[in-house]
MDTraj code that builds the backbone (N, CA, C; nanometers):
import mdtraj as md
import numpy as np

residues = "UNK UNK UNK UNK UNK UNK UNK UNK UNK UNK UNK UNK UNK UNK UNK UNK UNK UNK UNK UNK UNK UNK UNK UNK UNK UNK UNK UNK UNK UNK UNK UNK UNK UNK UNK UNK UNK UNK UNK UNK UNK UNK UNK UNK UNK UNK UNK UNK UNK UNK UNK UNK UNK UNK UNK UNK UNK UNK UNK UNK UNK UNK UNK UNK UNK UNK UNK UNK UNK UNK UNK UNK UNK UNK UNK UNK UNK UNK UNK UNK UNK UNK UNK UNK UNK UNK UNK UNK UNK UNK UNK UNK UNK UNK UNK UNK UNK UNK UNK".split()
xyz = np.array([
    [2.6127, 0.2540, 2.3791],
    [2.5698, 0.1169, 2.3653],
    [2.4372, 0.1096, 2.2908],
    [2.3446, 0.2190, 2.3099],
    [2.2458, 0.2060, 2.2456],
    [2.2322, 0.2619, 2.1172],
    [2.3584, 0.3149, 2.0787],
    [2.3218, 0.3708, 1.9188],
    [2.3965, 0.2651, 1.8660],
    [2.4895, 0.1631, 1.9507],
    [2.5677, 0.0500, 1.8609],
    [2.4345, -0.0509, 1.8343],
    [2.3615, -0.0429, 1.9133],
    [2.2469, -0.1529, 1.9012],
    [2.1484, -0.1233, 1.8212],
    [2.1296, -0.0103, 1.8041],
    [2.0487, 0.0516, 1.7322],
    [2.0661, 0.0529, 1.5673],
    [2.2136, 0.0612, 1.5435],
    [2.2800, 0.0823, 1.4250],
    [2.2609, -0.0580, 1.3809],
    [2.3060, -0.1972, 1.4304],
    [2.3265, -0.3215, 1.4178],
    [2.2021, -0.3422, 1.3613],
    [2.0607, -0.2974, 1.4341],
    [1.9212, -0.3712, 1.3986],
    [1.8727, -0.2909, 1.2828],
    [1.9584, -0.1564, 1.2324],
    [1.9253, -0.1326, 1.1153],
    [1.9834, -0.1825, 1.0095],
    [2.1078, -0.2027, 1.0088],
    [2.1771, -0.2488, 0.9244],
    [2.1420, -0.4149, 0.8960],
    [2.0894, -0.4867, 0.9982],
    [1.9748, -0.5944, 0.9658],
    [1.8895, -0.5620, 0.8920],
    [1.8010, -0.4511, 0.9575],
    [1.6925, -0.4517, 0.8636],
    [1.7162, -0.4094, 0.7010],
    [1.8282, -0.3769, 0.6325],
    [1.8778, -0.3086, 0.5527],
    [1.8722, -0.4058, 0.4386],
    [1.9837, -0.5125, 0.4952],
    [2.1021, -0.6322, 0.4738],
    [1.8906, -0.7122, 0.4311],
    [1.7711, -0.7399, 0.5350],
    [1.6947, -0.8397, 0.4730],
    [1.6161, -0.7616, 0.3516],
    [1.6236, -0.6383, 0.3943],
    [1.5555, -0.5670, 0.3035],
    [1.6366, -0.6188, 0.1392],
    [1.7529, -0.5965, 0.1217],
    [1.7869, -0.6386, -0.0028],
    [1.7750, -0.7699, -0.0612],
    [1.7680, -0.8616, 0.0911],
    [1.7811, -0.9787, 0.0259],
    [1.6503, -1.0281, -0.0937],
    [1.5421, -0.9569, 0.0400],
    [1.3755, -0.9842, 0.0023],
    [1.3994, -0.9433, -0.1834],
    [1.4680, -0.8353, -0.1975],
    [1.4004, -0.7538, -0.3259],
    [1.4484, -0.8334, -0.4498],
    [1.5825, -0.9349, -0.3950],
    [1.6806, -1.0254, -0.4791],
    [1.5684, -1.1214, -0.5217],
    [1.5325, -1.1747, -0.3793],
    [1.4602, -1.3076, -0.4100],
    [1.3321, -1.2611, -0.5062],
    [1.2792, -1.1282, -0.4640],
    [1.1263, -1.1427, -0.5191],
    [1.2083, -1.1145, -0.6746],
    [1.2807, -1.0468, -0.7311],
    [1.2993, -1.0630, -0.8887],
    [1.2948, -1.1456, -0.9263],
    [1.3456, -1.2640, -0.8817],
    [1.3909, -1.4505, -0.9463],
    [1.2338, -1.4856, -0.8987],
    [1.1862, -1.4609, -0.8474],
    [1.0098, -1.5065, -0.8401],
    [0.8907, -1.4574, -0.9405],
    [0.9412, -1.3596, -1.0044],
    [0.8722, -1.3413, -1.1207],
    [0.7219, -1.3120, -1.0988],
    [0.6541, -1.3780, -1.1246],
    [0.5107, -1.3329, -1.1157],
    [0.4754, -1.3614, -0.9652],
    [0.5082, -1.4285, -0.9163],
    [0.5011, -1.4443, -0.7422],
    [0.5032, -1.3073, -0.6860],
    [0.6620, -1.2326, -0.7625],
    [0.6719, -1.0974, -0.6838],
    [0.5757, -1.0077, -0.7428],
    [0.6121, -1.0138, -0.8639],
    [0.4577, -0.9114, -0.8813],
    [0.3299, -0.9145, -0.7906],
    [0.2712, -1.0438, -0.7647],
    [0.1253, -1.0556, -0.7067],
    [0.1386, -1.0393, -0.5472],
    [0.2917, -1.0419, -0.4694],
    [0.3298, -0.9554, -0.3483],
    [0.3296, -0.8120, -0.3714],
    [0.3629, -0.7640, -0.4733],
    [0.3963, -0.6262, -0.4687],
    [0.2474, -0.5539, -0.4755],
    [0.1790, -0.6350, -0.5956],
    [0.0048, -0.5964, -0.6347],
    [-0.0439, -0.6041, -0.4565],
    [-0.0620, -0.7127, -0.3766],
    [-0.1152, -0.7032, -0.2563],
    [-0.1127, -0.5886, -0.1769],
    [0.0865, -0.5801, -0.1391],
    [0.0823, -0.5111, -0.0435],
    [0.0446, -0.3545, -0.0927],
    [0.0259, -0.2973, -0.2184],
    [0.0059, -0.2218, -0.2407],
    [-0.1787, -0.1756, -0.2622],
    [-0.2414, -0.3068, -0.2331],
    [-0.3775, -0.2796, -0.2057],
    [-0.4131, -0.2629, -0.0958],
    [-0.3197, -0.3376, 0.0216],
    [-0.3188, -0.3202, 0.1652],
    [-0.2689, -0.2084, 0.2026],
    [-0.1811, -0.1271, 0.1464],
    [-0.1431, 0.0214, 0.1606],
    [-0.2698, 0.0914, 0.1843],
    [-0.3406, 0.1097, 0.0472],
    [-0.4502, 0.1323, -0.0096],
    [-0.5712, 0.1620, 0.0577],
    [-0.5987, -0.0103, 0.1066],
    [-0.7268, 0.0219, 0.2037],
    [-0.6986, 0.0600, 0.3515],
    [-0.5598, 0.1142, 0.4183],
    [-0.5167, 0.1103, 0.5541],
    [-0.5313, 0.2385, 0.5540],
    [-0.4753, 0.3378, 0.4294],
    [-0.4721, 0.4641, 0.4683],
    [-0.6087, 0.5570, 0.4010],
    [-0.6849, 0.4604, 0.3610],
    [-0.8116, 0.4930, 0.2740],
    [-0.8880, 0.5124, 0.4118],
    [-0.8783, 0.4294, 0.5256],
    [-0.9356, 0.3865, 0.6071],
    [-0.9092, 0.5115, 0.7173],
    [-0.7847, 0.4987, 0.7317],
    [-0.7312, 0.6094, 0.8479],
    [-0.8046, 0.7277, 0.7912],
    [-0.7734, 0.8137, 0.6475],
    [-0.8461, 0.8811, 0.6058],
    [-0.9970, 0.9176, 0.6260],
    [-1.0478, 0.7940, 0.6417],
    [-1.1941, 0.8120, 0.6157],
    [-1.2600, 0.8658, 0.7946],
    [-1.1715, 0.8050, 0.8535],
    [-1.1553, 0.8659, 1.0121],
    [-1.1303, 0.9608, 1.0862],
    [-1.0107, 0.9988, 1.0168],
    [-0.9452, 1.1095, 1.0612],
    [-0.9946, 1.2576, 1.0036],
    [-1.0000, 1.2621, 0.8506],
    [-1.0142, 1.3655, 0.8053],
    [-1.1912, 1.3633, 0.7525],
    [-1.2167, 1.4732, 0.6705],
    [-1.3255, 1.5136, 0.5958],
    [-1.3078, 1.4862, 0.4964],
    [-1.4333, 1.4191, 0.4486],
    [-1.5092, 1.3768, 0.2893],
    [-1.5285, 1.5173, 0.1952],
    [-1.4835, 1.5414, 0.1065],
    [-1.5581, 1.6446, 0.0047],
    [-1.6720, 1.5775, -0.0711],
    [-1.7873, 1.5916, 0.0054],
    [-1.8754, 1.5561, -0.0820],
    [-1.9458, 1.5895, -0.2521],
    [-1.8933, 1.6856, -0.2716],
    [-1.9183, 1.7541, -0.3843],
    [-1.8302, 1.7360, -0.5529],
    [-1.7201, 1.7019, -0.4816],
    [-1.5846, 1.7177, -0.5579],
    [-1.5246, 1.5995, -0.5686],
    [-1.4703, 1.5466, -0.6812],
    [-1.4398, 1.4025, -0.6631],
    [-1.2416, 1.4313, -0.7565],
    [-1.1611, 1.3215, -0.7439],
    [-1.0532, 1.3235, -0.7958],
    [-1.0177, 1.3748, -0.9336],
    [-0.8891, 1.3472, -1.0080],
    [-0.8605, 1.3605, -1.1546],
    [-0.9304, 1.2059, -1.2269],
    [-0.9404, 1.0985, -1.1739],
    [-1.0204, 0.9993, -1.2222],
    [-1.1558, 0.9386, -1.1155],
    [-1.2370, 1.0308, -1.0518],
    [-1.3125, 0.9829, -0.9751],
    [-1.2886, 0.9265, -0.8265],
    [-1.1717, 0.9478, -0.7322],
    [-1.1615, 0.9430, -0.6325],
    [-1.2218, 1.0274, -0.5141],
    [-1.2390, 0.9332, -0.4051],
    [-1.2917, 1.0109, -0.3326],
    [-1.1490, 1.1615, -0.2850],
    [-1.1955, 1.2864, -0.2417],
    [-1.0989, 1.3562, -0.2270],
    [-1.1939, 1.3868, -0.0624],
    [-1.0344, 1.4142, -0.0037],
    [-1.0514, 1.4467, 0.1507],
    [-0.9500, 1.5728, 0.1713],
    [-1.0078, 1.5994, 0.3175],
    [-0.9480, 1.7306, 0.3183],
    [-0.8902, 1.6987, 0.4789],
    [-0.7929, 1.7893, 0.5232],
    [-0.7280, 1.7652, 0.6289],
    [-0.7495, 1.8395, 0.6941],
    [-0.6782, 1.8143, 0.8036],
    [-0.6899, 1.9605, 0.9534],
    [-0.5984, 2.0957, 0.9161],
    [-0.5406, 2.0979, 0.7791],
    [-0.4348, 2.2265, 0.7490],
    [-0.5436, 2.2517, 0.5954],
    [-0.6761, 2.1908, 0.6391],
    [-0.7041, 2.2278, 0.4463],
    [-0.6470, 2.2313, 0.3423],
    [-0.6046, 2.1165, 0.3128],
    [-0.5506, 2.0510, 0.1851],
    [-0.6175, 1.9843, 0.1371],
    [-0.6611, 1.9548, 0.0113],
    [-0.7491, 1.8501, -0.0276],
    [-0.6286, 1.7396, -0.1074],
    [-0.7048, 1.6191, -0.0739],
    [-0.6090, 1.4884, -0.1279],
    [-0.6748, 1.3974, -0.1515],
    [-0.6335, 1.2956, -0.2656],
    [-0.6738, 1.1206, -0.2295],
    [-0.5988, 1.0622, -0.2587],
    [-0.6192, 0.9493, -0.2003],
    [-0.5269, 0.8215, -0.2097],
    [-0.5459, 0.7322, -0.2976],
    [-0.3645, 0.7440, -0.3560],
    [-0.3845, 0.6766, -0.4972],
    [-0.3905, 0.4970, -0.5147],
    [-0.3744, 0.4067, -0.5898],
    [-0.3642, 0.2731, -0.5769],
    [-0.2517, 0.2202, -0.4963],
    [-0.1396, 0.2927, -0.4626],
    [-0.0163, 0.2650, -0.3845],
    [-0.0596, 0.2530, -0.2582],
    [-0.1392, 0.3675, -0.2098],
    [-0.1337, 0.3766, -0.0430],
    [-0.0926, 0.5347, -0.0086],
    [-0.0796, 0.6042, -0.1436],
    [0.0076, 0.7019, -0.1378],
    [-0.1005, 0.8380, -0.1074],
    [-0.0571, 0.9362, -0.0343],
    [-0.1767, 1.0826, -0.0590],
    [-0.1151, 1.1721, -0.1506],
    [-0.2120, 1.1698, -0.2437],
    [-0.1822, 1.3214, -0.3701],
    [-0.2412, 1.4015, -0.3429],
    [-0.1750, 1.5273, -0.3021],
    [-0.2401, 1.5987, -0.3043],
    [-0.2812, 1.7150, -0.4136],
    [-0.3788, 1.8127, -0.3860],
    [-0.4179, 1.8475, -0.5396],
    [-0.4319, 1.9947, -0.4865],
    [-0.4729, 2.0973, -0.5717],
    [-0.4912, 2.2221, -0.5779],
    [-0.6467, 2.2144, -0.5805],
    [-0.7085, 2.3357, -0.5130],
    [-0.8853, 2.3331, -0.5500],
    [-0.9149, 2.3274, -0.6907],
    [-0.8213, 2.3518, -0.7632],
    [-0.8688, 2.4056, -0.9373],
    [-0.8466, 2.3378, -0.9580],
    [-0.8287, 2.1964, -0.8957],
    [-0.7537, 2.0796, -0.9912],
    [-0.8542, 1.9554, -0.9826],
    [-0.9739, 1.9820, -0.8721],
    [-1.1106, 1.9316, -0.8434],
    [-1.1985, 1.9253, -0.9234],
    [-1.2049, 1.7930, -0.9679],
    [-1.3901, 1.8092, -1.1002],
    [-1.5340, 1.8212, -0.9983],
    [-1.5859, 1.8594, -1.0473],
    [-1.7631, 1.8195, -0.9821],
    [-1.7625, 1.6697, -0.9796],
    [-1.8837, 1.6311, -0.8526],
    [-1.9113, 1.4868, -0.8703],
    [-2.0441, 1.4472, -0.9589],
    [-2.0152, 1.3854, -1.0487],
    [-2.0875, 1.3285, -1.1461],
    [-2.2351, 1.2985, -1.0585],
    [-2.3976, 1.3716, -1.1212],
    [-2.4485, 1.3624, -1.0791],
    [-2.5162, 1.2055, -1.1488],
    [-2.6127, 1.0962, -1.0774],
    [-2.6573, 0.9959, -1.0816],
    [-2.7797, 1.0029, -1.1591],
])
top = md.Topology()
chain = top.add_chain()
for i, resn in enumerate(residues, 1):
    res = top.add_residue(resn, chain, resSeq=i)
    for name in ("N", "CA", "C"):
        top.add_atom(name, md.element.get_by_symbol(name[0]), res)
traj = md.Trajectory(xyz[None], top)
């Protein structure tokens, strides 16, 4: 009973998921400036969790000036305009531009 219920509320969520993506095409620049948002709200949520959770490389900054962080398995990463974590190789680290 609970994987029939389970299955049903995905296949909802599936079924609005397509509808949303229908409507936002015929919205045109509307959807664009939803898509621009939620992808700044990505952005600053996991910029944020980041900035909490893990370590700052103070020294070392991105491939275009991002901040880069490092994790609890030592990886270094930053987060791109999506919301997304790239991660990078140490050799793939510039110096931070001194002021």
């Amino acid at each position: 009973m609970k994987k029939l219920a389970f299955l049903l509320l995905f296949a909802s969520c599936l079924s609005i998921q397509a509808m949303s993506q229908k409507d936002s095409t015929k919205r045109g620049k509307v959807g664009a400036a939803l898509n621009k948002a939620g992808n700044a709200t990505a952005h600053v949520a996991v910029s944020g969790v980041s900035a909490v959770k893990d370590k700052k490389y103070k020294s070392k900054v991105g491939p275009e000036g991002q901040t880069i962080y490092i994790d609890k398995n030592s990886h270094y990463y930053y987060v791109d305009g999506r919301g997304k974590k790239v991660y990078l190789k140490k050799a793939e680290l510039k110096n931070k531009p001194k002021k």
